[in-house]
C-alpha positions as CSV (number, residue, x, y, z in Angstrom):
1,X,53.7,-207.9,238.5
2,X,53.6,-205.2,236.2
3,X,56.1,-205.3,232.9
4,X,58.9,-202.5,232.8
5,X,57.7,-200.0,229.9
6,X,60.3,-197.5,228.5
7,X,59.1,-194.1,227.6
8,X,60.7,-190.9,227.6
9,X,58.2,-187.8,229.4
10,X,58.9,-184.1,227.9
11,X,57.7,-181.8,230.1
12,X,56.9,-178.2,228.5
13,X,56.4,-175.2,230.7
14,X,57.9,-173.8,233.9
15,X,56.4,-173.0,237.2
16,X,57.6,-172.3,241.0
17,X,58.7,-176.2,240.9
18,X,61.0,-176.3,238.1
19,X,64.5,-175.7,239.6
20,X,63.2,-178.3,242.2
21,X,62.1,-180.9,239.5
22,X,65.7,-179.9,237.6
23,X,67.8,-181.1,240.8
24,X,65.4,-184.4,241.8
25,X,65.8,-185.4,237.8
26,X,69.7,-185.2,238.2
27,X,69.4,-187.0,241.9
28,X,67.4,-189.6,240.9
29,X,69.5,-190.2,237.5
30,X,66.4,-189.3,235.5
31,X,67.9,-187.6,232.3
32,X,67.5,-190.3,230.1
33,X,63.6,-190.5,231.0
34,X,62.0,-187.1,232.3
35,X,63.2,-184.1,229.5
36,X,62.5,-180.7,231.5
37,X,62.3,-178.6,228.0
38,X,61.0,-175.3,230.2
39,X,58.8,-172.6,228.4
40,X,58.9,-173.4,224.6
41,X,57.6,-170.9,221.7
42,X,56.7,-173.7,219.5
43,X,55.6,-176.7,221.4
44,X,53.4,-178.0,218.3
45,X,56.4,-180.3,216.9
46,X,57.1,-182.5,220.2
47,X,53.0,-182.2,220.8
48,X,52.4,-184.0,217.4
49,X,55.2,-186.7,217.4
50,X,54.2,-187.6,221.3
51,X,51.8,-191.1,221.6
52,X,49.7,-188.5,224.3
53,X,49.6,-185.6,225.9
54,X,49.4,-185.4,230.0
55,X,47.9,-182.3,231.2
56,X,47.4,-182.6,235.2
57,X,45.5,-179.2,235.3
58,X,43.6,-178.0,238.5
59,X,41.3,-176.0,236.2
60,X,41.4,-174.2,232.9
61,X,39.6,-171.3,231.4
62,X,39.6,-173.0,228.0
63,X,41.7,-175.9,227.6
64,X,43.9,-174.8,224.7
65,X,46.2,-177.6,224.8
66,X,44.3,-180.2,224.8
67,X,42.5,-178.6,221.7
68,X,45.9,-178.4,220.1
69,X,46.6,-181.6,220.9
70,X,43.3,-183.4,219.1
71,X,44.2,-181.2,216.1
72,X,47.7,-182.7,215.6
73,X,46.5,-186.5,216.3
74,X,47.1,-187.0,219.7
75,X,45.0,-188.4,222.6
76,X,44.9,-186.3,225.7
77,X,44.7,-187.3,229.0
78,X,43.4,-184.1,231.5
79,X,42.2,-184.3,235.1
80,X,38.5,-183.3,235.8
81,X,38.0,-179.5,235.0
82,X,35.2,-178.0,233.7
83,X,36.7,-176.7,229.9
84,X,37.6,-180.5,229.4
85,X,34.5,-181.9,229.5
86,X,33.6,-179.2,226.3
87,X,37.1,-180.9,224.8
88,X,37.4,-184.4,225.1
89,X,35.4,-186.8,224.3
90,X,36.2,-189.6,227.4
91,X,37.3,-192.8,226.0
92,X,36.9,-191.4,222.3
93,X,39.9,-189.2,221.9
94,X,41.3,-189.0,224.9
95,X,40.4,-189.5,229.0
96,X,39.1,-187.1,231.6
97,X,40.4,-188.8,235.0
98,X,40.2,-187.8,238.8
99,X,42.5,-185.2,239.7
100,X,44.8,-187.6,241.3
101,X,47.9,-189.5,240.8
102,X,46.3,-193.1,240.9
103,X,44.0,-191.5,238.2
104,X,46.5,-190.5,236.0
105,X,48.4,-193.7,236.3
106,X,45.7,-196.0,235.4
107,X,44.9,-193.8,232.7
108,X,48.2,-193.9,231.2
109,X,49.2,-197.1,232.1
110,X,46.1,-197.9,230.4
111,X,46.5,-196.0,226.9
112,X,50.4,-197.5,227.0
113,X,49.6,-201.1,227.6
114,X,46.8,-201.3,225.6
115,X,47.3,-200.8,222.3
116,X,44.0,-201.5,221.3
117,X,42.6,-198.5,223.4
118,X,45.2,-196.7,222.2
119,X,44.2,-196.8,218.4
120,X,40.3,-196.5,219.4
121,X,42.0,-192.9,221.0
122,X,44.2,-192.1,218.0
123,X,41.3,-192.8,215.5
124,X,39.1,-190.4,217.7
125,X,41.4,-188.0,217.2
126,X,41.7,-187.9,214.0
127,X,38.0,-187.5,213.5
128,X,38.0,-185.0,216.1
129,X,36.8,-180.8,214.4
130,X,37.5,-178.1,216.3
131,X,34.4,-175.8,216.3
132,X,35.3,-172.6,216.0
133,X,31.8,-171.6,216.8
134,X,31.3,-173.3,220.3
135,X,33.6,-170.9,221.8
136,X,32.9,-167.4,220.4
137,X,28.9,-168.1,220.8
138,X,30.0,-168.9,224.7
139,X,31.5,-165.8,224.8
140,X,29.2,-163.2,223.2
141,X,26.6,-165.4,225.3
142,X,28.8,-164.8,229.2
143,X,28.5,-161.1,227.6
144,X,25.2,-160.7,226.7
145,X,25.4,-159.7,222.9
């Protein structure tokens, strides 16, 4: 049996699902738990005080987030596109899992009952540079110049 773990999930954007995530929060008495925050100018203050970021993407051009989210500190935890494997580092600072709900789970349930693997993430992070570089070389390369 798994132990009961108390967090609190802030969820920062919008989409086609949002009013329908709104009313299923209020049904299933989910306040307290799942914060809804909608599109945010300035996410970079809830980004750097969470323990990790969660970002369930299908695919990314260039995963900005997750970049932002190794500069503040803080693990990430994406789903298998190709921009995150040029991000994160796997089990360094931060996980790339399946695409999948049992992926993200065990990933998260991983990183939150583990605090080893957790600090092994955090210090990661905190070694992690953003290279300026890698990106604009990519792009004068995709355009010949």
């Amino acid at each position: 049996m798994k132990a009961e773990i108390n967090f609190c999930w802030y969820v920062i954007g919008s989409g086609p699902l949002e009013n329908y995530l709104r009313a299923q929060t209020e049904t299933m008495n989910l306040n307290s738990c799942l914060k809804l925050l909608g599109e945010y100018q300035n996410p970079f203050p809830y980004v750097s005080d969470a323990d990790i970021t969660v970002l369930p993407s299908e695919k990314e051009a260039y995963g900005m987030v997750a970049t932002e989210s190794l500069i503040l500190g803080v693990p990430a935890v994406v789903t298998e596109y190709q921009a995150a494997f040029e991000i994160i580092d796997n089990g360094k600072n931060g996980l790339i899992v399946p695409n999948s709900s049992a992926g993200l789970y065990k990933a998260i349930y991983g990183i939150i009952t583990d605090r080893g693997k957790y600090g092994k993430l955090k210090k990661g992070c905190l070694e992690y540079r953003y290279d300026r570089e890698k990106p604009y070389n990519q792009l004068m390369e995709a355009i010949h110049i």
